[in-house]
C-alpha positions as CSV (number, residue, x, y, z in Angstrom):
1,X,6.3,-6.1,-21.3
2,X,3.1,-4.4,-22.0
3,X,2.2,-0.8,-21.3
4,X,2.1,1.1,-17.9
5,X,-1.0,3.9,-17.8
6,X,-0.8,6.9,-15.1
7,X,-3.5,8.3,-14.8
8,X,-4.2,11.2,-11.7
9,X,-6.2,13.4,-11.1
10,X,-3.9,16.1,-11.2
11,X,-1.8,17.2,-14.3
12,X,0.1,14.7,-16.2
13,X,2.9,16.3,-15.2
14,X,2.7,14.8,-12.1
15,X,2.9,11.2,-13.0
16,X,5.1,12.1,-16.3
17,X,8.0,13.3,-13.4
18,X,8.7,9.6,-12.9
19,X,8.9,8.7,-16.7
20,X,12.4,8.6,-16.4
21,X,12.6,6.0,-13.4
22,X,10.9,3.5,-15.9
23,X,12.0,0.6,-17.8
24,X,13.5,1.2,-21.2
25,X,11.4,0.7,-23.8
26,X,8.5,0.0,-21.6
27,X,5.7,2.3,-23.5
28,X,4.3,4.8,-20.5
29,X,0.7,6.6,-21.2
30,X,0.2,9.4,-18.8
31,X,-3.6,10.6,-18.3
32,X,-4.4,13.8,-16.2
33,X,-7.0,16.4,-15.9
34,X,-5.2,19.7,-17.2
35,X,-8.1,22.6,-17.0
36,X,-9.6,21.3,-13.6
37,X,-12.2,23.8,-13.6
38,X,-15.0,22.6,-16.7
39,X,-16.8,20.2,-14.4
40,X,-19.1,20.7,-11.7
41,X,-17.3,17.4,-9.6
42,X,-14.6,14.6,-9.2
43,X,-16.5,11.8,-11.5
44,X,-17.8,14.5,-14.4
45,X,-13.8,15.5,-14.2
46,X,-12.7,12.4,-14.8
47,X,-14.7,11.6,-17.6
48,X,-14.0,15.1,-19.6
49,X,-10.9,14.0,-19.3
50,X,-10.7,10.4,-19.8
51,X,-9.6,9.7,-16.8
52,X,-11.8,7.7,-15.2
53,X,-12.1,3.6,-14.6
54,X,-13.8,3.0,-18.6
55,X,-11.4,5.2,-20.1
56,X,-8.2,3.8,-18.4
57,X,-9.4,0.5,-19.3
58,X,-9.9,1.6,-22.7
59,X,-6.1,3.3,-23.2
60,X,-4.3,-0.1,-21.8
61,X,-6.6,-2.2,-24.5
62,X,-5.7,0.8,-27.4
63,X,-2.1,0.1,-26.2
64,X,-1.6,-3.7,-26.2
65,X,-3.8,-3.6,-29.9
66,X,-1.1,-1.2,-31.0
67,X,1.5,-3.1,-29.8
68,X,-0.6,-6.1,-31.6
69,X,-1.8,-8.2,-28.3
70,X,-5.4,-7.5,-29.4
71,X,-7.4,-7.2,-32.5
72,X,-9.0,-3.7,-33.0
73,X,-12.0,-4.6,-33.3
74,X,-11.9,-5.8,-29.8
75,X,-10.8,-2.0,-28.8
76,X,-13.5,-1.3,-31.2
77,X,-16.2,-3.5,-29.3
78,X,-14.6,-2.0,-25.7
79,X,-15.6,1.5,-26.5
80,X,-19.3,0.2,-27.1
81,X,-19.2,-1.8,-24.1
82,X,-17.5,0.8,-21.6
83,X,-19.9,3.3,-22.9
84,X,-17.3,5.4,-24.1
85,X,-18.5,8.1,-27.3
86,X,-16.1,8.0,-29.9
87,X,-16.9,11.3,-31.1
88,X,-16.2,13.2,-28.5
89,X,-13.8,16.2,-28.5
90,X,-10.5,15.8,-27.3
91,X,-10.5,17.2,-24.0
92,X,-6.8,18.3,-24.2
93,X,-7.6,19.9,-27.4
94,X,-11.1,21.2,-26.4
C-alpha cells in the first residue's frame, strides 16, 4: 500500500517505462539523473540529482507523510539527519 521509488542512474524514463505494469493506485516516484554530464563521478551524480541512498530515503518518508503515515516534522528532522540541504536548487530545474 505505500509508495514504490525508482530511482536509476539513467533517465527516469527508464524506470517510468514500467509505470504501467504497476498496481493501480499504487503512488510510483521515479528518480533519474537527466543531464549526466555536471558531475565529475557516479556519487557527485547522484547527489545533484537526488538520487543517491539519503535522498531515496528521504522521497519514500516525503511520500508516506503525504499519504499521512508520518508527521512532517519527522521528514522535517530526516533531511537534518540525512544531511540533505533544503535549499538546494532543483536539479531538474537547474
Amino acid at each position: 500500500t505505500g509508495p514504490i521509488i525508482a530511482a536509476t542512474d539513467y533517465v527516469r524514463a527508464v524506470p517510468e517505462s514500467i509505470r504501467a505494469f504497476l498496481p493501480e493506485g499504487r503512488r510510483y516516484l521515479t528518480l533519474g539523473t537527466d543531464g549526466f554530464g555536471r558531475s565529475e563521478d557516479r556519487p557527485a551524480l547522484r547527489r545533484h540529482f537526488e538520487v543517491d541512498a539519503e535522498c531515496i530515503a528521504l522521497a519514500a518518508l516525503a511520500r508516506l507523510a503525504r499519504k499521512g503515515d508520518l508527521k512532517p516534522q519527522q521528514v522535517a528532522q530526516a533531511v537534518k539527519d540525512l544531511g540533505i540541504d533544503p535549499e538546494k536548487v532543483d536539479p531538474v530545474v537547474a
